[in-house]
N, C-alpha and C positions, 0 to 999 in steps of 0.2 A: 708690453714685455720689458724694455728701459726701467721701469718704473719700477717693476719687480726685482729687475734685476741692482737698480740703486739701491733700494733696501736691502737686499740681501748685503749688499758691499759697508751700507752702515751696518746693518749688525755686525757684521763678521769686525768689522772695525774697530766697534764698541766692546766686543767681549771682553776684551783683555782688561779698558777699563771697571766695565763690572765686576768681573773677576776680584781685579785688586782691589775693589770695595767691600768684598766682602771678608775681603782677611784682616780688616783692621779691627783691633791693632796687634802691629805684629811683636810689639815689645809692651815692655812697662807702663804703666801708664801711670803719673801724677794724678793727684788731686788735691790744693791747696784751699786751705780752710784758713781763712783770713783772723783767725781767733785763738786762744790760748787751749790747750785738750782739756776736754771735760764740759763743755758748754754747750748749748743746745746746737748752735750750728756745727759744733766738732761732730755731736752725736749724729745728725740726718747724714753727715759728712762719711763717717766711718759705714753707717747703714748703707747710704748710696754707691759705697765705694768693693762694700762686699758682694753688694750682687752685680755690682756693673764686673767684677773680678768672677764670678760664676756664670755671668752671660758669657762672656770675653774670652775667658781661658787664659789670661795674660795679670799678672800683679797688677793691680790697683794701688797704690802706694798713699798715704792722708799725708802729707805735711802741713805743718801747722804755722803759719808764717804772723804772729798780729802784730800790729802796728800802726801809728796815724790812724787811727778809724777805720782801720782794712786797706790804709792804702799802700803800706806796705806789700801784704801778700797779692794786692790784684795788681800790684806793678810787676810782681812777679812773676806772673802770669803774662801779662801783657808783654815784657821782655821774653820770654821763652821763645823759640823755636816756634811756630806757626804749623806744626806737624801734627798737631791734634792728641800728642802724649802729655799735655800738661794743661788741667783742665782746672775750674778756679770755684769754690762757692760761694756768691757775692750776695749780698744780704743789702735793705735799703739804705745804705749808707753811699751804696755805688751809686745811687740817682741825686741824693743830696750831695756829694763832696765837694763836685764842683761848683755848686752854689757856693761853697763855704771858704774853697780853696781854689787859688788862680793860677796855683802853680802847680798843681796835679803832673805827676811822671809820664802820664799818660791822657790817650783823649777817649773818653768815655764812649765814644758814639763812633769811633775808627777804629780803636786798636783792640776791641776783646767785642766778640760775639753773641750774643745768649743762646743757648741749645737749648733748655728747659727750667720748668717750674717744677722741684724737687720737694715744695712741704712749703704750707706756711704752719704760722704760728700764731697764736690768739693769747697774749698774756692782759694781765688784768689787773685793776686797778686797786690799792688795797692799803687799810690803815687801822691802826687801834681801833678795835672794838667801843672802844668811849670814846671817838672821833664823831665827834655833832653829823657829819653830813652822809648821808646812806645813799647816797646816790648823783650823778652828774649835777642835773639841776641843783640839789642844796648844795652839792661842792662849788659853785659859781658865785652863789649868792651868799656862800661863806666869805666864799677870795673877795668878792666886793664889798660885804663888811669888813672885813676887818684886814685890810690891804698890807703884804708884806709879813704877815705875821705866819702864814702856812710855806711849807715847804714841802720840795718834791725829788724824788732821784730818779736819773737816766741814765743807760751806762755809757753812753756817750756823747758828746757834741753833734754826731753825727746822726745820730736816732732822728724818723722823721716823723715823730708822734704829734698825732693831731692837737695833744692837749700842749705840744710846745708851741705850738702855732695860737692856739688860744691864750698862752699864756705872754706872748709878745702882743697880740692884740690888749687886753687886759692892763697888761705891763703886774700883773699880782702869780707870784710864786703860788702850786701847787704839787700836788702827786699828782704824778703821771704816767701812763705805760703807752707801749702803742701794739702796733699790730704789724708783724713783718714777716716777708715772704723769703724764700730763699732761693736762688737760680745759680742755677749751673753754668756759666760763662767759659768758651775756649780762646786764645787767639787768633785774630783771623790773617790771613796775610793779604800783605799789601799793594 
């Protein structure tokens, strides 16, 4: 009979924290998109932000913060309020930065959480039609012919494309894209 009667005393306890779990959120809510408007992660950005605003009942708002590689807007993020109204979309550059950078505003792995996987992306690799090589393998053993003379675009220093990693092995410039996910990261508190 104790026994029953303790649980009854948690639940009764616990209601009110339920309760106030299910009214969040009860204002505006942020979503910072670490990139200029118009780009593919604005666009999943503004997508994810519309129906999280028609689940929610409450604004969803996109801000668009870019900078340093995204590290701008996911410092942004990381400084905010810890109250779950200001919410970040961080893209692979959040896992590579701090390889690159030792002076990061923040600490990748304390100060911002991941909530979820909101879309990847699959971009692809591509070049003149009268570009010799049709495929990976002849694109390798082009760069090793002929060293230094091919080139490649990335949009950032940041990008963690596997053909940039091939291409410091190598040490021979090519085109390159990668493959990158997007997630939805909040602050977490401390």
């Amino acid at each position: 009979m104790n026994t029953i009667l303790r649980c009854f005393a948690l639940a009764a306890a616990l209601a009110p924290l339920a309760c106030a779990a299910q009214n969040y959120p009860t204002r505006a809510v942020r979503l910072m998109v670490p990139f200029p408007p118009g780009g593919a992660t604005d666009i999943i950005g503004r997508l994810v932000a519309a129906k999280m605003q028609d689940v929610w009942g409450q604004p969803v708002v996109v801000e668009n913060k870019p900078g340093a590689g995204t590290v701008v807007g996911t410092d942004y993020v990381a400084q905010s309020a810890p109250d779950g109204t200001t919410l970040g979309m961080v893209v692979t550059a959040y896992v590579i930065n701090p390889s690159l950078r030792g002076d990061l505003p923040y600490n990748t792995l304390k100060d911002l959480s991941g909530v979820t996987q909101v879309s990847v992306q699959h971009l692809v690799m591509a070049a003149n039609p009268s570009f010799p090589a049709n495929n990976i393998p002849e694109l390798i053993a082009l760069a090793k012919k002929e060293p230094g003379k091919l080139a490649y675009a990335r949009a950032s220093t940041s990008c963690t494309c596997p053909t940039r990693a091939a291409h410091r092995r190598s040490r021979t410039s090519w085109r390159g894209a990668c493959r990158s996910s997007w997630t939805c990261s909040t602050r977490c508190s401390r």
